[in-house]
LOTORDREN-631537 format. One record per residue: x, y, z of N, C-alpha, C, O in turn. Coordinates in steps of 0.1 Angstrom, whole numbers, padded with zeros to 4 digits, always signed. Example, Ala and Ser with C-alpha at 12.3 -4.5 7.8 and 13.67 -1.06 7.14 Angstrom:
<sites>
+0132-0057+0078+0123-0045+0078+0132-0033+0078+0142-0033+0085
+0128-0022+0071+0137-0011+0071+0129+0000+0079+0134+0011+0080
</sites>
This chain:
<sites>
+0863+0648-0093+0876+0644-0099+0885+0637-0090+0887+0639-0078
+0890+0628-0097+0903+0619-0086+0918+0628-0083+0924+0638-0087
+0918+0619-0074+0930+0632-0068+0944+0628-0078+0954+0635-0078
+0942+0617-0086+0952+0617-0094+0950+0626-0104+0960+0633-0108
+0933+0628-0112+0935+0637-0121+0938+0648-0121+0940+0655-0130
+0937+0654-0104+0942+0668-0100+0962+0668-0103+0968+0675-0110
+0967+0659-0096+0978+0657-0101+0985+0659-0115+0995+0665-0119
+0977+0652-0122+0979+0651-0134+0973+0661-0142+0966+0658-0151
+0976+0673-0138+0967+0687-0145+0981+0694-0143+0987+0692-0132
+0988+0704-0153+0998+0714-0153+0992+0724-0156+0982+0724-0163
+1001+0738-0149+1001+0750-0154+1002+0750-0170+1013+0749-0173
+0992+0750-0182+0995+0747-0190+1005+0758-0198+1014+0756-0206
+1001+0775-0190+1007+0783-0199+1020+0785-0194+1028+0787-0203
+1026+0785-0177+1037+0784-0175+1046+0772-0182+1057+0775-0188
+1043+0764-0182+1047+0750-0186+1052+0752-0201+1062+0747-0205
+1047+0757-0206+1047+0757-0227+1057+0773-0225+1062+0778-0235
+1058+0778-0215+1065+0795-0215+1083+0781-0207+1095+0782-0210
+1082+0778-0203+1091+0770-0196+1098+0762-0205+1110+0764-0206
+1092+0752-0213+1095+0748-0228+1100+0754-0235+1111+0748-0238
+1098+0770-0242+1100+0778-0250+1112+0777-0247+1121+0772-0253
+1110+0782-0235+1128+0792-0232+1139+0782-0229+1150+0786-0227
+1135+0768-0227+1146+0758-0227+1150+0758-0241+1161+0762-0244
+1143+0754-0249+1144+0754-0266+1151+0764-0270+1162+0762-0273
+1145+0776-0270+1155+0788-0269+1170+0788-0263+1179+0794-0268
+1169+0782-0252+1181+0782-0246+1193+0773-0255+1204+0778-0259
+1188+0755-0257+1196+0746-0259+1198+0749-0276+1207+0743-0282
+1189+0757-0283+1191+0757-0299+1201+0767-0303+1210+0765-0311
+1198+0783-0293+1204+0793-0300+1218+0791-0289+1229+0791-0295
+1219+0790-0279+1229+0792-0270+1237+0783-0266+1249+0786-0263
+1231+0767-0262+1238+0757-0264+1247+0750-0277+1259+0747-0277
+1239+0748-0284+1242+0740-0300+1246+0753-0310+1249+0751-0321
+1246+0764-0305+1249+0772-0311+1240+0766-0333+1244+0765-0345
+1229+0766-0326+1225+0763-0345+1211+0780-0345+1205+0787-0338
+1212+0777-0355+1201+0790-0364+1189+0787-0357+1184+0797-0351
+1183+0775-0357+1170+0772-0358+1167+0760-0360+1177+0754-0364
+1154+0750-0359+1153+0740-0357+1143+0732-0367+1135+0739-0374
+1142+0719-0369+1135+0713-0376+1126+0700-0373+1133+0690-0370
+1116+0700-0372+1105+0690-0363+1098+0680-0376+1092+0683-0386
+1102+0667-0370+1093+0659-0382+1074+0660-0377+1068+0659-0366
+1071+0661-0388+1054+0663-0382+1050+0654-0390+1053+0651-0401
+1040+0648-0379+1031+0635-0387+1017+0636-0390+1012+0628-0398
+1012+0643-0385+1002+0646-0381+0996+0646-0366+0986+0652-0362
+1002+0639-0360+0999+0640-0346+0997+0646-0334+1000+0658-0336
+0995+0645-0321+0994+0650-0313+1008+0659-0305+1009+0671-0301
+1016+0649-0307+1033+0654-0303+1039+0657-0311+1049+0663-0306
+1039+0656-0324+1047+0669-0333+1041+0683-0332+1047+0694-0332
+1027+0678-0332+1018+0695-0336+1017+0701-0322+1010+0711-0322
+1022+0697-0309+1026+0700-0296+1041+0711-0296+1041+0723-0295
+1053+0703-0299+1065+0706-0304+1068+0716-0315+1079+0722-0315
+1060+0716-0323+1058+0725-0335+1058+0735-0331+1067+0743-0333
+1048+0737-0323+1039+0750-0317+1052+0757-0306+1056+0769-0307
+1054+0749-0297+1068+0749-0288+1077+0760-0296+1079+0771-0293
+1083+0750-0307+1092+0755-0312+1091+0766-0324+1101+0774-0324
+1084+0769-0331+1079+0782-0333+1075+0795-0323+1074+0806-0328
+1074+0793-0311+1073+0802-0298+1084+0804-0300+1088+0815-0304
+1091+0795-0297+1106+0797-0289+1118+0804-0298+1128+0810-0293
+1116+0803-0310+1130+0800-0320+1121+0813-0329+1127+0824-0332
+1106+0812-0333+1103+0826-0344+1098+0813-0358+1104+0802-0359
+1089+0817-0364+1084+0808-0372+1095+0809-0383+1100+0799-0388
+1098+0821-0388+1105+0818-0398+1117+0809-0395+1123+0806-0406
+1124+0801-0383+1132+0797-0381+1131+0781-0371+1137+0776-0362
+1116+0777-0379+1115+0765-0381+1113+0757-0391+1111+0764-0401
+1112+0745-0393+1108+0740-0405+1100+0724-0398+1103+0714-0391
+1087+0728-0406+1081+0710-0404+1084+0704-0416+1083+0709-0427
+1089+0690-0412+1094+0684-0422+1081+0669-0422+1080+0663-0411
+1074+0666-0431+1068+0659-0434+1074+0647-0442+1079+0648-0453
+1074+0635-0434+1079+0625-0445+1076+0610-0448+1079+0599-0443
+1067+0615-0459+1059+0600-0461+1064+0589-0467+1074+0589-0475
+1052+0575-0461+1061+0563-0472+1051+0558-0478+1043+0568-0479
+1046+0547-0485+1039+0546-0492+1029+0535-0485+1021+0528-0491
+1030+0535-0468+1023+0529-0461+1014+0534-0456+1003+0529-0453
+1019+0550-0454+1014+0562-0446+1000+0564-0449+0997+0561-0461
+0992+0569-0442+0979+0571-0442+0978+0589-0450+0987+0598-0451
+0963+0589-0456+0963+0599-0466+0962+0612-0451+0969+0622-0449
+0953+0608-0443+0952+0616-0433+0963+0624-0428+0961+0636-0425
+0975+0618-0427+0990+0620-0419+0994+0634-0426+1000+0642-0420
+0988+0635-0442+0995+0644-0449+0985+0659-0443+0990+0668-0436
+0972+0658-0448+0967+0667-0448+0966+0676-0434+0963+0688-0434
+0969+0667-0423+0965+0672-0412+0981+0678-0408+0982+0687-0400
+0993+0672-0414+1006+0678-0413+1003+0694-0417+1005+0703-0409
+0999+0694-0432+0997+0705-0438+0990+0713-0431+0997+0722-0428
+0978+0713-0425+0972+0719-0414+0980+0726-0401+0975+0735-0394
+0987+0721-0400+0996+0724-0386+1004+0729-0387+1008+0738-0379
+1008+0725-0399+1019+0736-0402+1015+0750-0410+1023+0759-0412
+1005+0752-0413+0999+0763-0414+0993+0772-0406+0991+0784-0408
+0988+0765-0397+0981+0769-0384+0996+0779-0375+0998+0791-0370
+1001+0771-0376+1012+0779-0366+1025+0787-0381+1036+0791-0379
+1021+0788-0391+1025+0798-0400+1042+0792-0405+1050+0800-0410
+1045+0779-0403+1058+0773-0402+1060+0765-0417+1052+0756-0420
+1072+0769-0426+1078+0761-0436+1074+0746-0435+1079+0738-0427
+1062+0741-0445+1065+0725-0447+1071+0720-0455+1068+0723-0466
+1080+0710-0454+1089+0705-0464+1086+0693-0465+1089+0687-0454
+1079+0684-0474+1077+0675-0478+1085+0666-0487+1090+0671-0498
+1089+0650-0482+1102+0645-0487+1099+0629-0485+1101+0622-0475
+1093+0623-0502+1088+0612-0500+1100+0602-0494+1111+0606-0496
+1098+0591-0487+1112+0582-0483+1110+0571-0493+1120+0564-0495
+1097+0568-0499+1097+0557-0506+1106+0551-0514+1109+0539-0513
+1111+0561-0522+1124+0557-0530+1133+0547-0522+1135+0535-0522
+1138+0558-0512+1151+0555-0503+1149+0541-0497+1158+0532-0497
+1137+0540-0490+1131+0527-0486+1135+0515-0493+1143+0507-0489
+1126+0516-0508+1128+0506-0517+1141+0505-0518+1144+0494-0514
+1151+0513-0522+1163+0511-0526+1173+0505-0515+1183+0500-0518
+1166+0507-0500+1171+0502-0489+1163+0483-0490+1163+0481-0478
+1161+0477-0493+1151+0467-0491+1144+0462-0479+1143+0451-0474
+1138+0479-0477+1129+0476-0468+1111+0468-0468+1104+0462-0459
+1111+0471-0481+1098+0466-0482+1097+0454-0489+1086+0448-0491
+1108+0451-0492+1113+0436-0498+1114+0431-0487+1107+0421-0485
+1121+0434-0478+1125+0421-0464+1111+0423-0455+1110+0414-0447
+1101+0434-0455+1088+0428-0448+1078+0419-0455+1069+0412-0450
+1082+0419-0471+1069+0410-0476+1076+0397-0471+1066+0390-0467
+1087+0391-0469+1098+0379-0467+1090+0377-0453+1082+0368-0451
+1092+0386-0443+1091+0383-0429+1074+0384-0428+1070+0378-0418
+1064+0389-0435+1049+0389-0435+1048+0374-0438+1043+0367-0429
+1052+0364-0452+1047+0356-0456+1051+0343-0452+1049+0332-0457
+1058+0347-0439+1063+0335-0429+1052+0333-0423+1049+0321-0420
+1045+0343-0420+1028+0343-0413+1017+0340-0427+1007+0333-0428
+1020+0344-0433+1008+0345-0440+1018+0349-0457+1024+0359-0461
+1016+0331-0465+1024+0329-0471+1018+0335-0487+1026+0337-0496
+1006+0336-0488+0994+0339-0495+0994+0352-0496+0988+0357-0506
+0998+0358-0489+1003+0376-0487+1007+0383-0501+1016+0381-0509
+0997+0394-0502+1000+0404-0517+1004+0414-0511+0998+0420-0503
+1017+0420-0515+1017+0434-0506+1008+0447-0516+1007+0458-0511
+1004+0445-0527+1001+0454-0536+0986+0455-0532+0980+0465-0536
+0977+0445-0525+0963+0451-0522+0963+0447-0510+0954+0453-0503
+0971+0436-0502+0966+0434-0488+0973+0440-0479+0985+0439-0480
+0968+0449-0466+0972+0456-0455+0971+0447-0444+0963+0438-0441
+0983+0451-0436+0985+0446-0426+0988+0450-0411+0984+0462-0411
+0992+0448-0399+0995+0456-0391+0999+0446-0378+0991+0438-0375
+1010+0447-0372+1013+0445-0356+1001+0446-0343+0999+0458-0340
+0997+0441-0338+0991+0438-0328+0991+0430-0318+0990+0417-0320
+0992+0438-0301+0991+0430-0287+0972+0422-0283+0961+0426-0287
+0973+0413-0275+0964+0414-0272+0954+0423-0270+0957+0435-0271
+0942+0419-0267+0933+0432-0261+0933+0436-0250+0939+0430-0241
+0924+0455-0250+0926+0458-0237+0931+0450-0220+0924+0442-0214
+0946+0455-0214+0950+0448-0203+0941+0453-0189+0944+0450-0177
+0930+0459-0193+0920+0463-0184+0908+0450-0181+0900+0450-0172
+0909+0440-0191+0899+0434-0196+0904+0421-0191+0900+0414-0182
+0914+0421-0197+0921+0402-0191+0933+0406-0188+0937+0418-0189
+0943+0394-0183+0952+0389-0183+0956+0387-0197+0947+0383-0204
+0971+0389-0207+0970+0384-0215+0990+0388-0214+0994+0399-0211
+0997+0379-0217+1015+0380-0222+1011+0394-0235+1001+0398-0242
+1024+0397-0233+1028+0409-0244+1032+0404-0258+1041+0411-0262
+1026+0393-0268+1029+0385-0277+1022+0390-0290+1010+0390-0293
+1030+0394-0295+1023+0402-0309+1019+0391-0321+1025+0381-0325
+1006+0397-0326+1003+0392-0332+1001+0395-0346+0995+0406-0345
+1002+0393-0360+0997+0402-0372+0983+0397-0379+0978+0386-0381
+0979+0407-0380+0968+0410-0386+0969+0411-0400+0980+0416-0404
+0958+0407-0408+0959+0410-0422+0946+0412-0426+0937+0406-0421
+0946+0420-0434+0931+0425-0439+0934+0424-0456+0944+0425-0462
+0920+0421-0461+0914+0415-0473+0906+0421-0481+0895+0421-0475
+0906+0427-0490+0890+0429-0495+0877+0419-0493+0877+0409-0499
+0869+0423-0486+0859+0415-0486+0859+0403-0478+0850+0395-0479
+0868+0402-0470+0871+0390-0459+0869+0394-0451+0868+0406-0451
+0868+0388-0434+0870+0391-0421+0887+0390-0419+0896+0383-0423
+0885+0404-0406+0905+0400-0404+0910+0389-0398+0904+0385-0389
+0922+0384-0402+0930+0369-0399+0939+0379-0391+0945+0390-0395
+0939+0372-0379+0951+0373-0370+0958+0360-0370+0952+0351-0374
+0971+0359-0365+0979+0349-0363+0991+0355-0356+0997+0365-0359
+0993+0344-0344+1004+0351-0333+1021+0348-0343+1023+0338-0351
+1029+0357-0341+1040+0355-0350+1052+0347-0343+1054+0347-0331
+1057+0341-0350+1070+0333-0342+1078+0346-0342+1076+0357-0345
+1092+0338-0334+1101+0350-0332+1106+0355-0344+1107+0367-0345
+1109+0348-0353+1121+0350-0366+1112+0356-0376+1119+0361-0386
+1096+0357-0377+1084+0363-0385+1087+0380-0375+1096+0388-0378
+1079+0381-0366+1082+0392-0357+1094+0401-0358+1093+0412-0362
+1108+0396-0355+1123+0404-0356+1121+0406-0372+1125+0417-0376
+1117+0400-0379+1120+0402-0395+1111+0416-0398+1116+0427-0401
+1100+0414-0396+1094+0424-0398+1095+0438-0390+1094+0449-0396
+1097+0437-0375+1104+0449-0367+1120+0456-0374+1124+0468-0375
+1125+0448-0376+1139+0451-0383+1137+0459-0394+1146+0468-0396
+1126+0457-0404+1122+0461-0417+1118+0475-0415+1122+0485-0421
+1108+0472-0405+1098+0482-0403+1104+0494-0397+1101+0505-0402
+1114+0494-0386+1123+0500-0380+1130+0510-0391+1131+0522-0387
+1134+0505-0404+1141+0512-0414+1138+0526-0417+1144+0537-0418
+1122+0524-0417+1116+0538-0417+1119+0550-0408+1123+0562-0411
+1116+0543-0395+1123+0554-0387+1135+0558-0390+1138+0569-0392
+1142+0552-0391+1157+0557-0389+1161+0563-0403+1171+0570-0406
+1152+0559-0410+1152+0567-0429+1151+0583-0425+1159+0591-0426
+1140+0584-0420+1133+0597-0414+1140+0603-0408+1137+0615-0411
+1152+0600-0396+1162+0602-0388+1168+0612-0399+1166+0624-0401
+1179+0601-0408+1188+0607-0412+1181+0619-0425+1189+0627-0430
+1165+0619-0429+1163+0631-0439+1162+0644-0430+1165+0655-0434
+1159+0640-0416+1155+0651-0404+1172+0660-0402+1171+0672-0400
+1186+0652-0402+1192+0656-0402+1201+0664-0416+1209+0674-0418
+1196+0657-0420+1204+0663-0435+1191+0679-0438+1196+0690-0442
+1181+0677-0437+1175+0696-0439+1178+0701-0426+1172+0712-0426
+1186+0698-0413+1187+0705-0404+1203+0715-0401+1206+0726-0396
+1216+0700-0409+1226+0702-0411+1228+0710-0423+1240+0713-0424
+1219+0714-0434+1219+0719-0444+1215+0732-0441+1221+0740-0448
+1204+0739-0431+1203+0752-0429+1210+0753-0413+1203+0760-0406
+1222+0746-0407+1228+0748-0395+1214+0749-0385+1211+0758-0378
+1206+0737-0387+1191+0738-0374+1196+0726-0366+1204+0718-0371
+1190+0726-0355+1187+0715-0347+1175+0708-0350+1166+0711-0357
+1178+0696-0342+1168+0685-0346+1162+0689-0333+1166+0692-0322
+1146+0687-0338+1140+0689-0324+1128+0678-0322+1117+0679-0328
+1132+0668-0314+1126+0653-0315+1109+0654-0307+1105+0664-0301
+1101+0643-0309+1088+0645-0300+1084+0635-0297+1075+0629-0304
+1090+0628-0287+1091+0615-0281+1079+0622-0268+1077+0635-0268
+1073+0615-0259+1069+0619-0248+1072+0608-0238+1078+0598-0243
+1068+0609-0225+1076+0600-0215+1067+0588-0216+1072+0578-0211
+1055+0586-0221+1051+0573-0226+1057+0566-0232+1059+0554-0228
+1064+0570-0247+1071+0563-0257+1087+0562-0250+1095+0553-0253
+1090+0569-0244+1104+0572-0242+1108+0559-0231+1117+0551-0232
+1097+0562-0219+1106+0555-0207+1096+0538-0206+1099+0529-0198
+1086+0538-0217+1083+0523-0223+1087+0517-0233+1082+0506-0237
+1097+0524-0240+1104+0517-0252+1099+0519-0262+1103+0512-0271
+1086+0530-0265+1079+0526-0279+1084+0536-0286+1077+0546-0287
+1100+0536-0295+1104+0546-0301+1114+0535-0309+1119+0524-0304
+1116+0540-0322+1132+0533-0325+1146+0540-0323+1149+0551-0327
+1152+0532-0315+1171+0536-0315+1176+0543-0327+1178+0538-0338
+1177+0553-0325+1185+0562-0336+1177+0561-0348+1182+0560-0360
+1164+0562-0345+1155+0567-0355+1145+0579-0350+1149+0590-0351
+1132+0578-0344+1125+0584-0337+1132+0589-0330+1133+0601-0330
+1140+0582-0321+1147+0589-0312+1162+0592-0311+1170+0591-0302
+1163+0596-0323+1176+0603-0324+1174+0618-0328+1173+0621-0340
+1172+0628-0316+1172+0642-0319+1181+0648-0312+1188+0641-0304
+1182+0660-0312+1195+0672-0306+1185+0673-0292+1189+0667-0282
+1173+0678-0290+1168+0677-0280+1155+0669-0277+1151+0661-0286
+1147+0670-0265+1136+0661-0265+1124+0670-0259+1124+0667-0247
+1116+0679-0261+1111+0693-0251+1100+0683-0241+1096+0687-0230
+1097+0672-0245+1081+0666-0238+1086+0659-0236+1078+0649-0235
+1097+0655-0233+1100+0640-0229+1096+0631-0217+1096+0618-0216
+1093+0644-0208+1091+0645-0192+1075+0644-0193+1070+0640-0182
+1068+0647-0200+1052+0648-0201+1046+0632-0205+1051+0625-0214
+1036+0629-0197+1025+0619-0199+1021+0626-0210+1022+0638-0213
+1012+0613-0219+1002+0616-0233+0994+0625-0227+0992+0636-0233
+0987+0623-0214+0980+0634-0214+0982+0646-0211+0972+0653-0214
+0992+0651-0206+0996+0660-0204+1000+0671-0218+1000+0683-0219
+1003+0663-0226+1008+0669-0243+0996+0672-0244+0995+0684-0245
+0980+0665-0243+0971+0672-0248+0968+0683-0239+0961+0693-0243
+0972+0683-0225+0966+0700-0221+0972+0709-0225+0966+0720-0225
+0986+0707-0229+0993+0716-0235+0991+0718-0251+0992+0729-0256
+0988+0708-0258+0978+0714-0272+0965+0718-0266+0970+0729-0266
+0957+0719-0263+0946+0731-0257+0950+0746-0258+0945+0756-0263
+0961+0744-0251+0964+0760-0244+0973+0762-0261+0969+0773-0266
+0981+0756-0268+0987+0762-0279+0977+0761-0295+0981+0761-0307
+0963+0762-0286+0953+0759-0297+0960+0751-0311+0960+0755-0323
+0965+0739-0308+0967+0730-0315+0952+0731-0324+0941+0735-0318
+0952+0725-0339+0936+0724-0346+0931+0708-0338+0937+0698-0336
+0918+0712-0335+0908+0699-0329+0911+0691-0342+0908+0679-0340
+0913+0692-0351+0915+0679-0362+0924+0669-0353+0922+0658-0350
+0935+0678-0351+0946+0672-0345+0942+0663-0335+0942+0651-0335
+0940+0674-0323+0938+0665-0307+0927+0656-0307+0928+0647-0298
+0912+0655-0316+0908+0645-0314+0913+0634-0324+0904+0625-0325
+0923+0632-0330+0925+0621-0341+0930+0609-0333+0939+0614-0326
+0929+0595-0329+0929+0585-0323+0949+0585-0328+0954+0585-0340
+0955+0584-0318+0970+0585-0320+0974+0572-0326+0966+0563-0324
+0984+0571-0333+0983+0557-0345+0997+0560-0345+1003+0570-0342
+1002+0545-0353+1015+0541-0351+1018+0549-0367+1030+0553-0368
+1008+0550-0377+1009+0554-0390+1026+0545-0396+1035+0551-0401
+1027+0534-0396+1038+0525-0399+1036+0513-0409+1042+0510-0419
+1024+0507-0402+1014+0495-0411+1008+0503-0423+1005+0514-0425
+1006+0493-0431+0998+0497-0444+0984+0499-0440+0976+0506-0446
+0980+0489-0423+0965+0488-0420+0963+0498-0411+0952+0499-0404
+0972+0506-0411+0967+0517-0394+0965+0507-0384+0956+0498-0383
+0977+0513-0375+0973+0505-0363+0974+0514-0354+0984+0521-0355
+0964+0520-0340+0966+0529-0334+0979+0521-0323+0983+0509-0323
+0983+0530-0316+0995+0529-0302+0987+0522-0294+0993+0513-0287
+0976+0523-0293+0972+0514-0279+0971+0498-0282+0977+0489-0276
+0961+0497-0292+0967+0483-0294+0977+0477-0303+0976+0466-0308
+0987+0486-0306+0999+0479-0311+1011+0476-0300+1019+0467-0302
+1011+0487-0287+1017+0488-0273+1012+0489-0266+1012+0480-0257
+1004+0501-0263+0999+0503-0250+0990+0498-0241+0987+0503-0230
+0984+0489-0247+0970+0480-0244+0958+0484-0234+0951+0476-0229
+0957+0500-0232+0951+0506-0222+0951+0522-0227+0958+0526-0236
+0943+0529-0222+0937+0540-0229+0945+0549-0218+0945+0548-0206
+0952+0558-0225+0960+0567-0223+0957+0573-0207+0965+0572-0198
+0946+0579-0208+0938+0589-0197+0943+0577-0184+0952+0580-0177
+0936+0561-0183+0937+0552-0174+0953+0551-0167+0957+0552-0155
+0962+0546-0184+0975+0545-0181+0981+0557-0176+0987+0553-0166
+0983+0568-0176+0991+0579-0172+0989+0581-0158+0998+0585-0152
+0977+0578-0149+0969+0580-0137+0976+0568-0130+0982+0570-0119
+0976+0557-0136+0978+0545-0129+0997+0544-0125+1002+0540-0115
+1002+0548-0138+1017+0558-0142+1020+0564-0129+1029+0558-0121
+1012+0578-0124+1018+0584-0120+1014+0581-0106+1021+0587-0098
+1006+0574-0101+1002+0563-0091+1015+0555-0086+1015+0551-0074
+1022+0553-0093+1033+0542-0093+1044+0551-0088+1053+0546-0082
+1044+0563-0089+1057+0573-0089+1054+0580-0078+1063+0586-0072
+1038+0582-0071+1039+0589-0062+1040+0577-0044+1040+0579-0032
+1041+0568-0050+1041+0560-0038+1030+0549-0036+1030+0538-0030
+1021+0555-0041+1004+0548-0039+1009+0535-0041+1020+0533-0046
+0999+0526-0035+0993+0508-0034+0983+0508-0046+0975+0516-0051
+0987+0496-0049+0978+0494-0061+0959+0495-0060+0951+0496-0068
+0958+0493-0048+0945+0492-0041+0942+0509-0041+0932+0513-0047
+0949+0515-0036+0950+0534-0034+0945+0536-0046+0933+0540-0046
+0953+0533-0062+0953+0537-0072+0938+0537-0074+0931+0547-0075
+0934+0522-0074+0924+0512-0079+0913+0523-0073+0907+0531-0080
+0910+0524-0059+0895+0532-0055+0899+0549-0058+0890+0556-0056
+0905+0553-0061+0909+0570-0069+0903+0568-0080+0893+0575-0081
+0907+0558-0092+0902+0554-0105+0888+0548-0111+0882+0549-0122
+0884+0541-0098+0874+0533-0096+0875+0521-0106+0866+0520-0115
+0885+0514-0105+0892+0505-0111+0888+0491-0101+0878+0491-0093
+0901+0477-0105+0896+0469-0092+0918+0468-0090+0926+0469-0099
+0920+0467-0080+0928+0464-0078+0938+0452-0084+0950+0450-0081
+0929+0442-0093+0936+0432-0099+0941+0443-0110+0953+0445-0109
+0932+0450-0119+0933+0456-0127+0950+0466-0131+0958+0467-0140
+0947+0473-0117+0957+0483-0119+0969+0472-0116+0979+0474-0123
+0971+0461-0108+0983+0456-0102+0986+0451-0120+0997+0454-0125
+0978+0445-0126+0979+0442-0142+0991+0457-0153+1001+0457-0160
+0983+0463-0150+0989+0478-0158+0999+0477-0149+1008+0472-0156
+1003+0478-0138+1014+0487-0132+1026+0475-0137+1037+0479-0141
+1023+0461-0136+1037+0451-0142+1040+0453-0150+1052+0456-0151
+1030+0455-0164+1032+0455-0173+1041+0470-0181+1048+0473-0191
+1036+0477-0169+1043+0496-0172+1061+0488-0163+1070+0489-0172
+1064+0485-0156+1076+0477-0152+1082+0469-0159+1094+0470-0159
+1077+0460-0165+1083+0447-0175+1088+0456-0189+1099+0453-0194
+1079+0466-0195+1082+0472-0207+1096+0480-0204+1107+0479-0211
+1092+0489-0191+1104+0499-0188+1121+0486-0184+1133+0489-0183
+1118+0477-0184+1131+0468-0181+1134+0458-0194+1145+0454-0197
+1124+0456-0198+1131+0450-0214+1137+0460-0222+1147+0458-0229
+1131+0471-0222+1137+0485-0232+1146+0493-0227+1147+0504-0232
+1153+0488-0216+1165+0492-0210+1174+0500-0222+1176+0512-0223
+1180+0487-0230+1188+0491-0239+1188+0504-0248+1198+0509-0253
+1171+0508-0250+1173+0513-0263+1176+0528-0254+1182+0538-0259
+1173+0529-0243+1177+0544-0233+1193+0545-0231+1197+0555-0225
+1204+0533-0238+1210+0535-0231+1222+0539-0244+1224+0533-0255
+1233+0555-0237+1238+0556-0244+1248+0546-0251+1244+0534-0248
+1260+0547-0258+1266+0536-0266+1275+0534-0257+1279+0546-0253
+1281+0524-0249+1289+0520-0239+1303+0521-0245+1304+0518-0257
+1316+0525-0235+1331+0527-0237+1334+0522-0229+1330+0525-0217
+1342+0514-0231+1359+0506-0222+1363+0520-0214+1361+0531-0218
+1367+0517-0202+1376+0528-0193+1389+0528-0199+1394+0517-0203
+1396+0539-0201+1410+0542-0204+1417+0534-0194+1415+0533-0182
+1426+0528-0199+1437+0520-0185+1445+0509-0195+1442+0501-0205
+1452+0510-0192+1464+0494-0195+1457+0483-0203+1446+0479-0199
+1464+0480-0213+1456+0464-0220+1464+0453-0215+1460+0442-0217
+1475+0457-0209+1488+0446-0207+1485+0442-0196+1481+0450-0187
+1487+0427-0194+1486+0418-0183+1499+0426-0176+1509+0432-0181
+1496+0423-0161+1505+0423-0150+1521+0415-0156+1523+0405-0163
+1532+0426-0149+1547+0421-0153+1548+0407-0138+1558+0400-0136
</sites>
């Protein structure tokens, strides 16, 4: 084993008893609220948090809140349902579709799709956001591209201009922050906290939306690598449905997983190479620990820097004028 992967190994059960009792701490004694409410997607970091937060708070005084759109994968549902039964927790299911439509959200992505692809049905063709391939493999800019898929065709890619790209991020974006405000309204309605599941992949690379995904009362994994969430689903016998399911953006009509819609590198590589970067190592250090090449990792580690400095903003709280005089000098 590399000495990174020893690194990158936690006390799983101290670690999730350490969690608890923060949760416990910032829900019942901080925020002074009842109890909390976790959106579950099916995924690895809600059904992580779930589990957390039914430790900490008592199941009767959680709620998983499931909330689909009409993009969402059938998978997302069943496997919520799972999790939330597994750990014995309230699921509240709350389609957004309405709210969506009535927001013109899926009106302003067929607008910003058919700038790319003018021929575009939204009623049978799927589509999806996509970076180049694996950044282990080549050199390639962070330039998204959309995909569309056909009955019976091969997939068309085509790289998006900017005003195709912001149109559809802008659109797409709605969902999250749809989800935001249903997360708060069943949380402010039984006095719960919001209890968010961002992890430090999504969080300190930008892959979350501003006051959508990432608008919760607290954050328990925020500080944890992807991989790290799964040793801690092991130990909270998360269901293997769960931890082996390929982690997905569940946002596109086409499923697109996180890696190649952001992360362009396979989690296990990126987190190693991640935490290579934090403990001081040379990219060369990393590269023979990993058995990598040193072009390789020097590739990942810009690219883990360029992301964390363009997404500055979205980490950053809402900025205030200093108190002081508006009047020019007498």
């Amino acid at each position: 084993m590399s000495q990174l992967a020893k690194v990158m190994k936690i006390p799983a059960e101290q670690e999730a008893l350490r969690i608890s009792q923060w949760i416990e701490r910032q829900v019942l004694q901080e925020f002074k609220r009842r109890g909390g409410v976790v959106g579950v997607s099916g995924g690895i970091d809600s059904a992580v948090v779930l589990g957390l937060s039914a430790r900490a708070l008592g199941r009767n005084k959680v709620i998983a809140l499931f909330m689909p759109e009409k993009d969402s994968s059938d998978e997302s549902e069943s496997l919520a349902e799972e999790v939330a039964a597994h750990f014995g927790v309230e699921l509240v299911s709350t389609d957004i579709s309405p709210a969506l439509t009535a927001l013109g959200c899926y009106d302003n992505l067929t607008v910003a799709i058919r700038e790319t692809f003018p021929d575009y049905v939204p009623t049978s063709d799927k589509v999806k956001l996509v970076l180049p391939d694996n950044l282990l493999e080549k050199p390639a800019l962070n330039v998204f591209s959309l995909a569309l898929q056909r009955n019976g065709l091969p997939e068309q890619r085509k790289i998006l201009s900017p005003r195709s790209y912001l149109g559809i991020v802008a659109a797409s974006n709605m969902k999250q922050r749809t989800r935001m405000l249903t997360l708060y309204f069943r949380a402010e309605h039984r006095n719960y906290a919001v209890i968010g599941t961002s992890n430090k992949n999504e969080h300190d690379q930008g892959f979350f939306v501003k006051y959508g995904d990432g608008g919760a009362d607290l954050q328990p994994i925020r500080h944890l690598f992807k991989s790290q969430v799964y040793q801690l689903a092991e130990y909270l016998d998360v269901p293997q449905s769960i931890i082996q399911r390929t982690p997905t953006t569940d946002t596109y009509s086409a499923g697109s997983t996180q890696e190649e819609f952001y992360f362009r590198v396979p989690f296990d590589l990126l987190d190693k190479i991640w935490l290579g970067m934090e403990l001081g190592m040379s990219a060369l250090e990393i590269a023979n620990d990993i058995c990598l090449t040193e072009e390789q990792v020097g590739r990942v580690v810009a690219d883990i820097v360029q992301k964390k400095r363009t997404t500055d903003y979205l980490r950053t709280t809402p900025l205030a004028l200093e108190s002081g005089s508006t009047l020019p000098p007498v």
